[in-house]
C-alpha positions in Angstrom: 33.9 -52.9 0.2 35.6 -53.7 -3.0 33.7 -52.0 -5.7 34.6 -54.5 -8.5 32.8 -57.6 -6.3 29.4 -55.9 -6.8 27.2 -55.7 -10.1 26.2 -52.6 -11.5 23.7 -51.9 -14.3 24.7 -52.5 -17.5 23.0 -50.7 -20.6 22.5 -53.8 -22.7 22.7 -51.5 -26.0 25.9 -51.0 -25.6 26.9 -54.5 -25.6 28.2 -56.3 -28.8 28.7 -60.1 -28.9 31.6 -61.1 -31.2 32.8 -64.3 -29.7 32.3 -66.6 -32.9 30.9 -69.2 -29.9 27.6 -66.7 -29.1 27.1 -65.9 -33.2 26.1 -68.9 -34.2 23.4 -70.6 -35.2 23.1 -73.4 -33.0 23.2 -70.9 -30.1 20.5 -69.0 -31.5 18.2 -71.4 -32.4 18.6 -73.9 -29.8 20.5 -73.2 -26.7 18.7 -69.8 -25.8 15.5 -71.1 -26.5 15.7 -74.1 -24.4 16.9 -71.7 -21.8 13.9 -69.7 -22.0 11.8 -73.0 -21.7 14.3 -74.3 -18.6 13.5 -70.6 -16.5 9.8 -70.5 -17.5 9.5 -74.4 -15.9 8.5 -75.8 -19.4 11.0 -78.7 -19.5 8.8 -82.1 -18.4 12.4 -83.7 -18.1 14.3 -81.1 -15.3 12.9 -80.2 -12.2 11.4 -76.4 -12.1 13.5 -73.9 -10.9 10.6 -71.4 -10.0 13.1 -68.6 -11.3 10.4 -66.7 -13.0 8.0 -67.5 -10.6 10.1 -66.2 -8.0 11.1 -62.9 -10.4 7.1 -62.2 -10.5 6.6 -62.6 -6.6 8.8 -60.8 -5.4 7.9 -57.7 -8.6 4.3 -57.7 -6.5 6.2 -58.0 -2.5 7.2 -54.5 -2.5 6.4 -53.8 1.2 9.1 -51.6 3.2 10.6 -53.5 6.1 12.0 -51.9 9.0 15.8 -53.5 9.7 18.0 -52.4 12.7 21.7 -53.4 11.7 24.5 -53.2 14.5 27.4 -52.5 13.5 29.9 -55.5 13.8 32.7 -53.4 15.7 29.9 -52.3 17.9 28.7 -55.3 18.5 31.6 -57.5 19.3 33.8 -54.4 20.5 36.5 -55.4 17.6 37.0 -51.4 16.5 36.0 -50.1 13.2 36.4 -51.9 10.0 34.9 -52.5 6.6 32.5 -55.6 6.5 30.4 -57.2 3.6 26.9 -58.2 5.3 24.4 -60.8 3.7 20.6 -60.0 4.4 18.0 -62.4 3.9 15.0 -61.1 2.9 
């Protein structure tokens, strides 16, 4: 799998913001506010989202599944290969 398609943790100290875009006022005081409002569901005018809602579920679903994967050469007798597999959980 191609490493640079997947997200890794970043250590948000280390990040520094110096597009003039993100500095400014405007941003600060009213885009990433309204933001906020928008993910917690507080906008009366856009539909809800749930995505905090959804955050705190699945914080308190922490129960271990059991998953059997086959592997796709095994299973469709197409030889070994890499392969990028979705799970929906």
């Amino acid at each position: 799998m191609d490493k640079r398609q997947s997200s890794t943790p970043l250590d948000l100290k280390a990040v520094r913001i110096t597009d003039s875009f993100w500095c400014s006022e405007t941003v600060r005081t009213e885009v990433i506010p309204y933001q906020w409002e928008a993910l917690n569901d507080r906008i009366n005018s856009a539909e809800p989202s749930y995505c905090m809602h959804n955050f705190k579920a699945a914080k308190k679903k922490r129960n271990p599944a059991v998953l059997k994967f086959i592997p796709y050469f095994a299973w469709a007798n197409r030889g070994e290969g890499e392969m990028r597999v979705w799970v929906r959980i």
